[in-house]
C-alpha positions in Angstrom: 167.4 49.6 47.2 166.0 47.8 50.6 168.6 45.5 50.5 171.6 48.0 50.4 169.7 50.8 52.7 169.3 47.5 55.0 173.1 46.7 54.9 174.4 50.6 54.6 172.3 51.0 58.4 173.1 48.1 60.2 176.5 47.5 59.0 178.2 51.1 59.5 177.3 51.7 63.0 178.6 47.6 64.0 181.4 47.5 61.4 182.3 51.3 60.5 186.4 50.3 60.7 187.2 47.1 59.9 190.5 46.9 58.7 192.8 43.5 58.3 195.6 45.0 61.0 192.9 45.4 64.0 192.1 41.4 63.4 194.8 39.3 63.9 194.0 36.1 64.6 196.6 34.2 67.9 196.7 30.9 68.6 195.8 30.0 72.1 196.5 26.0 72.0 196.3 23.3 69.0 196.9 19.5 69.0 197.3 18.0 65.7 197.6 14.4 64.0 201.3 14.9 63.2 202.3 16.3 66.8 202.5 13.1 69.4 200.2 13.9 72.2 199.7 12.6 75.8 197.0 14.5 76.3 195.0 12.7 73.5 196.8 9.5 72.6 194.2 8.6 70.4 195.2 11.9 68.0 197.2 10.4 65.9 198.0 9.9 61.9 197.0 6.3 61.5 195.9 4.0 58.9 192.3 2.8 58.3 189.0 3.9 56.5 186.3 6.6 55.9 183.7 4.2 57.2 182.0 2.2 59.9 182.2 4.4 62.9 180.6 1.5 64.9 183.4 1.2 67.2 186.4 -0.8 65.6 187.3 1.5 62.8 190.8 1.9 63.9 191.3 5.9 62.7 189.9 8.2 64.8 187.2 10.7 64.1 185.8 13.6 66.2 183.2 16.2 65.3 182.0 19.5 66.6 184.2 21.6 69.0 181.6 23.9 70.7 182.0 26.4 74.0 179.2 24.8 76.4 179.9 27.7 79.5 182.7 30.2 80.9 184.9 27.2 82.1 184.6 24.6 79.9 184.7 23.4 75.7 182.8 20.3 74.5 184.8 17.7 71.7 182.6 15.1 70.4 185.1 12.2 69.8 183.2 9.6 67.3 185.8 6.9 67.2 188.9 6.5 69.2 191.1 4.8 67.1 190.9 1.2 68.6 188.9 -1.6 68.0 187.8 -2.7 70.8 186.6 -6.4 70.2 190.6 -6.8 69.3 193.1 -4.0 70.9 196.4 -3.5 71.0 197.9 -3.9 74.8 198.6 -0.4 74.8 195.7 0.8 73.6 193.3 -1.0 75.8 194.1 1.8 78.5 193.1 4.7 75.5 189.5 3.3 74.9 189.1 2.9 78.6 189.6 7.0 79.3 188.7 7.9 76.1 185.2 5.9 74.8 184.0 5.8 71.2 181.2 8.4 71.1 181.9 10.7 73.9 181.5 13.9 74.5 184.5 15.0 76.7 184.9 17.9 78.7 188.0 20.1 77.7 189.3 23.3 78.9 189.5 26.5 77.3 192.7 28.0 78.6 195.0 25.1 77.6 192.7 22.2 76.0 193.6 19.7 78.9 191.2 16.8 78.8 188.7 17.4 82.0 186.6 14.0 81.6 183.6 12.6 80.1 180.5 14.6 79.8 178.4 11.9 78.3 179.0 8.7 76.4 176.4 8.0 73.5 175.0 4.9 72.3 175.5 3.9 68.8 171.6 4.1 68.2 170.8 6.8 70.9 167.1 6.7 69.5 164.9 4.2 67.9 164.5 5.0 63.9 160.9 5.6 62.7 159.5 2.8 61.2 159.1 4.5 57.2 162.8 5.8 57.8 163.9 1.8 57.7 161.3 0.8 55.0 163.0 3.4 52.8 166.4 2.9 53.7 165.5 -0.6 53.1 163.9 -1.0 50.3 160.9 -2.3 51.3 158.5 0.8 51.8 155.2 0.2 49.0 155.7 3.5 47.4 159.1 2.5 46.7 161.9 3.4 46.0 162.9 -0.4 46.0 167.1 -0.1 46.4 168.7 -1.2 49.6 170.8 1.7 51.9 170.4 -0.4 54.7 173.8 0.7 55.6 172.7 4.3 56.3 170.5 2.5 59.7 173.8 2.2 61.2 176.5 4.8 59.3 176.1 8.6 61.2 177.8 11.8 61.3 176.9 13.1 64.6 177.7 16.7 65.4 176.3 18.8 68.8 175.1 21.6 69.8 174.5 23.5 73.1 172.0 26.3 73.9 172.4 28.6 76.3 170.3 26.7 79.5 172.9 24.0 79.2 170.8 21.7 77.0 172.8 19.3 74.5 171.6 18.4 71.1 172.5 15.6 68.9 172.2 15.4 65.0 170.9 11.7 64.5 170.3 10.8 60.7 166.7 12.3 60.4 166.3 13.4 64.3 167.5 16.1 66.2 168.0 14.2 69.8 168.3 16.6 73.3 170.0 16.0 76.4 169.2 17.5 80.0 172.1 18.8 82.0 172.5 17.0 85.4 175.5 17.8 87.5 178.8 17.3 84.9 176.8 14.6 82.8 173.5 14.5 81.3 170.4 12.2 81.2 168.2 11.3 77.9 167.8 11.5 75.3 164.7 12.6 74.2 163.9 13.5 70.9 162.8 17.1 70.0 162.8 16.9 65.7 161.9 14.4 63.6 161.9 15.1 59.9 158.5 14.7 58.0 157.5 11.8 56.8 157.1 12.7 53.3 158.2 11.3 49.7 159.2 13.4 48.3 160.5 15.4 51.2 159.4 19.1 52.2 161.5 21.6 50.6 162.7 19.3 48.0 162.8 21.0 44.7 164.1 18.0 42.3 161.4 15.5 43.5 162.7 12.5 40.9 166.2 12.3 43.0 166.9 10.8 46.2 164.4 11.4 48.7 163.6 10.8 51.9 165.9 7.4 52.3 169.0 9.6 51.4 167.9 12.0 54.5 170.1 13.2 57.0 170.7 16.2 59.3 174.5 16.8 60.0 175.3 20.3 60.9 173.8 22.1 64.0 173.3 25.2 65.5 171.5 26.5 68.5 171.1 29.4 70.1 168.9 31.5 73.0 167.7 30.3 76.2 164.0 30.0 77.5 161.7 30.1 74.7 164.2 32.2 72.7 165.9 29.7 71.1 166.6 29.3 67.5 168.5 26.7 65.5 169.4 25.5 62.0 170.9 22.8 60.7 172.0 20.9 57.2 172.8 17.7 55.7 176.7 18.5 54.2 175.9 16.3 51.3 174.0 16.4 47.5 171.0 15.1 48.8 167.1 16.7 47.9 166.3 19.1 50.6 169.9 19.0 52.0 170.4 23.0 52.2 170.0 25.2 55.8 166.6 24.7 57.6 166.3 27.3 60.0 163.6 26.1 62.8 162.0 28.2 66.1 161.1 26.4 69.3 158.0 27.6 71.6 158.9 25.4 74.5 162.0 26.1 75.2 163.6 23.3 73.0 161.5 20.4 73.7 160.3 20.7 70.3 161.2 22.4 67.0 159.3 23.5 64.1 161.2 24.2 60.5 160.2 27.9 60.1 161.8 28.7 56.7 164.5 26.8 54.6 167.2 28.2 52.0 166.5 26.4 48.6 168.5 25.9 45.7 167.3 25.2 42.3 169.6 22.5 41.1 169.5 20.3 44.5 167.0 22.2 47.0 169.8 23.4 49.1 172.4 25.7 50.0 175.3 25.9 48.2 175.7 22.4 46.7 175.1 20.8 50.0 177.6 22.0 52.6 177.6 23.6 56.4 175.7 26.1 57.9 176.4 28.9 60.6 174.3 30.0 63.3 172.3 33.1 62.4 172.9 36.1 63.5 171.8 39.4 64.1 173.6 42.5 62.3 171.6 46.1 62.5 168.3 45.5 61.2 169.2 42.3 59.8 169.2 38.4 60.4 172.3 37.0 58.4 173.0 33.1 57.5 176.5 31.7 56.4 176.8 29.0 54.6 179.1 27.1 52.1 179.0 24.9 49.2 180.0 21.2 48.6 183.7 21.0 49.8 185.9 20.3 47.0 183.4 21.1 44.1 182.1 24.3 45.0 184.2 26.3 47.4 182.0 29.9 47.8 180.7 31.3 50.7 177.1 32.4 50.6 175.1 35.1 52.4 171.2 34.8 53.5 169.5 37.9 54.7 166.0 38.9 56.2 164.7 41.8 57.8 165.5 40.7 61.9 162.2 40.0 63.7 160.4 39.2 60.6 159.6 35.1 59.6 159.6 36.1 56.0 161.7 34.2 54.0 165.6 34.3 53.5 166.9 36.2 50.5 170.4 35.3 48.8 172.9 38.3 48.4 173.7 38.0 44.6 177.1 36.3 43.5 178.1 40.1 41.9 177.7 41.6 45.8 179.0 38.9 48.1 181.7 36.6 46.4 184.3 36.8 49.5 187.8 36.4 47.6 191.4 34.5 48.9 194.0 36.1 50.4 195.2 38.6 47.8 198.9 38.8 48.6 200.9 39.0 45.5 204.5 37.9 47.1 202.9 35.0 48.0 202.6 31.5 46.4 199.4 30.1 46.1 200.6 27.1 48.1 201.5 28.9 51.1 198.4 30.9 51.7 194.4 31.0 51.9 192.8 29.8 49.2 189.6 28.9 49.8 190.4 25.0 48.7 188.0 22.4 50.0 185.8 25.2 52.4 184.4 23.1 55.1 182.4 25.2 57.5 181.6 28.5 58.4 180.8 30.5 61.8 179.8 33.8 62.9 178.7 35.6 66.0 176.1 38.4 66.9 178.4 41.7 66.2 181.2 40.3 65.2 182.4 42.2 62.3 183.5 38.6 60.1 183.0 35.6 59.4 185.1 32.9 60.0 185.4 29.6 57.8 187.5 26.2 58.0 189.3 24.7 55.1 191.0 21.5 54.8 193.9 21.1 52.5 192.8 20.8 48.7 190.8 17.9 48.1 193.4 14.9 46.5 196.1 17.1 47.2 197.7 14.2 48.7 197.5 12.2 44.9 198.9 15.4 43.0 202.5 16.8 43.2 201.7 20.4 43.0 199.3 20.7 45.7 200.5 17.5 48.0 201.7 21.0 50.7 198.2 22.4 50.8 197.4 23.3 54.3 194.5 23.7 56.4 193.4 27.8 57.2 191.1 28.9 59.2 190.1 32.6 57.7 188.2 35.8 58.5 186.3 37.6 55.9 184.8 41.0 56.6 181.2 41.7 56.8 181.8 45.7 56.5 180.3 47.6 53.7 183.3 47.0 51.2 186.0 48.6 53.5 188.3 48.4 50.4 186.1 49.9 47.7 186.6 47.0 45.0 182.9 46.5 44.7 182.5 43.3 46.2 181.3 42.4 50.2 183.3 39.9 52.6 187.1 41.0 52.0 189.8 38.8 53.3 190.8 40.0 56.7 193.6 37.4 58.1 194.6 33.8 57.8 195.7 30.9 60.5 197.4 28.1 59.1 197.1 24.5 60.4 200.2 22.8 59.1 198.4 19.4 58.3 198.5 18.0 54.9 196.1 15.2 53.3 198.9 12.9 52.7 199.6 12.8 57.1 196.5 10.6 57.1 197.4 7.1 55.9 194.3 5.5 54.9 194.6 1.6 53.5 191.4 1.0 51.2 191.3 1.6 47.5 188.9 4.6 46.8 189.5 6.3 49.9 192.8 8.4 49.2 190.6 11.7 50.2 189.2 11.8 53.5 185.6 12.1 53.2 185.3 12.3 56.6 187.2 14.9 57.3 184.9 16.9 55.3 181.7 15.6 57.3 183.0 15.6 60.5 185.0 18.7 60.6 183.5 22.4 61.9 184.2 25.6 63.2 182.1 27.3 65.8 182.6 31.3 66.4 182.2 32.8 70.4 182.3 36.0 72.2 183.2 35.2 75.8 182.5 37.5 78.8 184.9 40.1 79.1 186.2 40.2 75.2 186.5 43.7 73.8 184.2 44.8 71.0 185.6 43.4 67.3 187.1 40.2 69.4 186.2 36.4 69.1 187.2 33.4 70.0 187.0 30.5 67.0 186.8 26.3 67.6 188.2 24.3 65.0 188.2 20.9 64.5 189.5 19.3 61.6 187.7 16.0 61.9 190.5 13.8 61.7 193.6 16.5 61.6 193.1 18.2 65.2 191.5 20.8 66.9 192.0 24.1 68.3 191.4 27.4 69.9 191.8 30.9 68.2 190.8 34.3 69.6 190.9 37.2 67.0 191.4 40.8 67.8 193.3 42.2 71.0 192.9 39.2 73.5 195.7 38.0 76.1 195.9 34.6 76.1 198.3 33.7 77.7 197.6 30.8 80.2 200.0 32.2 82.7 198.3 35.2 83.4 194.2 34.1 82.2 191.6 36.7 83.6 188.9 36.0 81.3 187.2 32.8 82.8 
């Protein structure tokens, strides 16, 4: 009875009159693979591989589209496309403007390039000597196999918190970055995962451990010595699920205050993405979703706000947040919830937003080789509709990519791993938005990336009051 009396107090007076028609979502600007772009030359469907982002993979990847201020949007681009040690003459000019691991500056009104914010080095931090010896194989407690590979292979995503600082997910450390001027200087490093076999938190101790380790998704939020983050490893992994950690120094250093278990693997959902938490009435709420392509569910974390107890899991017959349920519809051509990437959400904001890439293989079977990619709002009312479960569809974008645009040339990679690790959605409310509106990021991780705004927002870049 806490639990509903919890939801029924906070959620009515945020969320009394949610209804799909007040929340359309607009698209302010997108660039995609299949659409040629001078903007980004590098954005382009191409043929490579899923791995070594060490600078010559010749497919591009890019991570985490976040807001860092009023006038200006943050891309991390991982790989450009060109190898460098053996370019193309026209592409020489591309990894010039555009460097492997950079963070560029972009705008928010029409997603013009504005420069480089900071180029990162492949190995922005020195690994702690027991990471290598159990990467390696050569720790004495064991275990004795060989990942040296995961020394060098990362799936860096950023964050910013509200003082301008930049973080950086780097295999088992969280790295941060002091704003100076348009660029920044570091890094230094704030979090470093224990040094434990098998690690904290993991609840099937005879399965990977600490050498499978590694911290991909990241979210901060506060300023001062308010800040709060949380983070998780997108993958199967012991210990992989949403670590939520508090900082008393205003992010020089964090502390994992509570983590969301799961029995079978110690983690959230199967191993996927995390949103930032947020605050709703008297409660603290974290999204998060499974492992794309094998369980695609949303899940809901709650605890009282203010409290560091732990977080509780809404049970499957509550929240189970459905597809869109339009019966003139084939399943084809709308939301499904195939291959759920990512999930955001925003202080007030009465939904939740999550990313989906087209249905995983679609590109090897005929009757799903037109799955899309959606990016889709689910209520966090009280059941608006009365069918006795919480996070009812709202409203759907489509991004018209499909798996098969990607041409990838190596046996074994005809889905796009990637895609899945690198890809996010991040969930705003700039200044002067009207209650119920948001704007959402998206990037696709190899696809594109985009702006949305949801709810009753102009944005038209003729006539853009808001920045």
């Amino acid at each position: 009875m806490k639990r509903i009396f919890l939801v029924i107090l906070g959620t009515i007076v945020c969320v009394s009159f949610v209804n799909a028609q007040d929340y359309p979502i607009t698209k302010a600007w997108e660039f995609l693979w299949t659409e040629e772009s001078e903007e980004y030359p590098w954005l382009r469907a191409e043929q490579g591989t899923n791995w070594e982002h060490d600078g010559s993979n010749e497919m591009d990847f890019f991570s985490t589209l976040i807001r860092y201020d009023a006038d200006r949007l943050m891309l991390l681009l991982v790989e450009n496309g060109v190898n460098e040690a053996d370019p193309a003459p026209e592409d020489i000019a591309i990894a010039e403007k555009f460097p492997d691991r950079s963070v560029l500056w972009i705008s928010p009104v029409d997603g013009s390039f504005m420069g480089v914010a900071l180029k990162l080095d492949f190995l922005p931090a020195e690994d702690t000597e027991y990471y290598k010896q159990k990467v390696t194989g050569t720790h004495p407690d064991g275990p004795e196999s060989d990942r040296s590979w995961q020394l060098t292979e990362q799936w860096p995503h950023i964050a910013a918190d509200d003082d301008g600082f930049l973080y950086l997910v780097d295999k088992h450390k969280i790295l941060r970055y002091t704003p100076d001027g348009d660029t920044f200087t570091g890094p230094e490093v704030v979090f470093t995962y224990p040094e434990q076999d098998p690690p904290i938190y993991s609840t099937n101790a005879g399965n990977l451990h600490y050498r499978a380790w590694r911290i991909q998704s990241i979210n901060v939020k506060g300023s001062g010595n308010n800040k709060v983050m949380t983070t998780a490893a997108r993958f199967w992994i012991d210990a992989g699920g949403v670590m939520y950690y508090t900082s008393n120094d205003g992010g020089a250093s964090w502390t994992i205050q509570t983590h969301r278990g799961q029995e079978q693997r110690g983690g959230v959902g199967t191993g996927g993405a995390t949103s930032a938490p947020v605050t709703f009435g008297e409660e603290e709420w974290i999204f998060a979703n499974g492992f794309p392509g094998s369980d695609d569910r949303l899940y809901r974390f709650f605890r009282t706000a203010g409290t560091q107890e732990d977080f509780f899991q809404d049970i499957p017959d509550l929240w189970d947040p459905q597809i869109d349920p339009a019966e003139d519809v084939a399943e084809i051509d709308k939301y499904m919830k195939w291959n759920l990437i990512d999930a955001a959400a925003a202080d007030g904001v009465p939904y939740v937003a999550v990313l989906s890439l087209p249905k995983w293989q679609s590109r090897n079977d005929g009757e799903f080789i037109d799955a899309t990619a959606w990016v889709a709002i689910h209520s966090v009312a009280l059941d608006p509709n009365g069918d006795g479960i919480e996070g009812d569809f709202l409203s759907s974008y489509q991004i018209n990519v499909h798996e098969i645009d990607e041409l990838q040339g190596v046996a074994g990679d005809e889905d796009n791993w990637d895609a899945a690790s690198f890809a996010a959605i991040n969930m705003y409310v700039p200044e002067g938005f009207p209650d119920g509106a948001a704007e959402i990021l998206w990037s696709g991780g190899t696809s594109g990336f985009g702006r949305l705004v949801v709810g009753d927002v102009d944005v038209s870049v003729k006539d853009w009051s808001l920045f």
